[in-house]
C-alpha positions in Angstrom: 110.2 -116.2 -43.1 111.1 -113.4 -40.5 108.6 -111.2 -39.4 108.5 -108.1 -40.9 106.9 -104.7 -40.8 105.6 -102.3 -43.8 107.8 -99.3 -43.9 106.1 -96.0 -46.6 108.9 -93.4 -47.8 108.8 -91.4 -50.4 111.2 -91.3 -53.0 112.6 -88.6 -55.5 111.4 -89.9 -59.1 115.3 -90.1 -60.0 116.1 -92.6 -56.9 113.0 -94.3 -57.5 114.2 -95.2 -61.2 117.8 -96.3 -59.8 116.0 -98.1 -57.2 114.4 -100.2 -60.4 116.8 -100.3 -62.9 119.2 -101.8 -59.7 116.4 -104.2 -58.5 116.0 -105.9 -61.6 119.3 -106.2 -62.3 119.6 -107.8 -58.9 116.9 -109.9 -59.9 115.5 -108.9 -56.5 112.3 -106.9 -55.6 112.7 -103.3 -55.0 111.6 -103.8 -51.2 114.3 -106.9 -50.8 117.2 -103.7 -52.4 115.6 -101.1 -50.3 115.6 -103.3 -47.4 119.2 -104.7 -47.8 120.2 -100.4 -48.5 118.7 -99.8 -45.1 120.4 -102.3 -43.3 124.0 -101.7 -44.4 123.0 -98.2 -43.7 122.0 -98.5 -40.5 124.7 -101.0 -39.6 127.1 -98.5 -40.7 126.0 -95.5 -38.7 125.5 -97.4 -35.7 128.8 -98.7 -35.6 130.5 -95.3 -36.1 128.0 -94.0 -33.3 129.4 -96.5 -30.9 133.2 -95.7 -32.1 132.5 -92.0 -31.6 131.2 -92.8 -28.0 133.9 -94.7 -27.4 136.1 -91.7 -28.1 134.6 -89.6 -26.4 134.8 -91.9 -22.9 138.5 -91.9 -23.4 138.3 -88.2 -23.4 136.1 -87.5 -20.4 138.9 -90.6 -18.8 141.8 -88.6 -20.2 143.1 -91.4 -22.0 144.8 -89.2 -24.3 148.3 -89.8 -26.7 150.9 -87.9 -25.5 151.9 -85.4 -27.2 155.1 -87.5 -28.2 153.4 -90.4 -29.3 151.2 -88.4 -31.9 154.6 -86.5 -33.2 155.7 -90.2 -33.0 152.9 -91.0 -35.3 153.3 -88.0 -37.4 156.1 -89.0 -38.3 155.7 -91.8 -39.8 152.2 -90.5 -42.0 154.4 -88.3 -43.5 157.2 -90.3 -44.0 155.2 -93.0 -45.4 153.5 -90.0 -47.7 156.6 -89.5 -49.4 
């Protein structure tokens, strides 16, 4: 088994219950749900963290669409819309 580290939060009583009712429908424990919550979570955020960043390198490069290519792409949103 991985190591593994105890984590205490505190919970509103509504979450908490959801938090149950989902674990034992899982047929999990409520630290296995929490954990797996916290992971995709995390996952999650750090990806769009790294996409933001990313973003704003191009900027500070000036790797930016012209001004024809986003009309370009626009275009086509709006056509596709329709």
């Amino acid at each position: 088994m991985a190591e593994s580290a105890v984590l205490t939060l505190r919970l509103d009583p509504k979450l908490k219950r959801q938090l149950d009712r989902l674990s034992k429908a899982m047929s999990r424990s409520r630290s296995f749900v929490a954990a797996e919550a916290i992971r995709g979570f995390v996952a999650l955020n750090e990806w769009q963290i790294e996409e933001i960043q990313k973003g704003i390198n191009e900027a500070d490069n000036g790797e930016f669409a012209s001004d024809k290519e986003v009309e370009q792409t626009l275009k086509r949103w709006t056509r596709r819309a329709r």
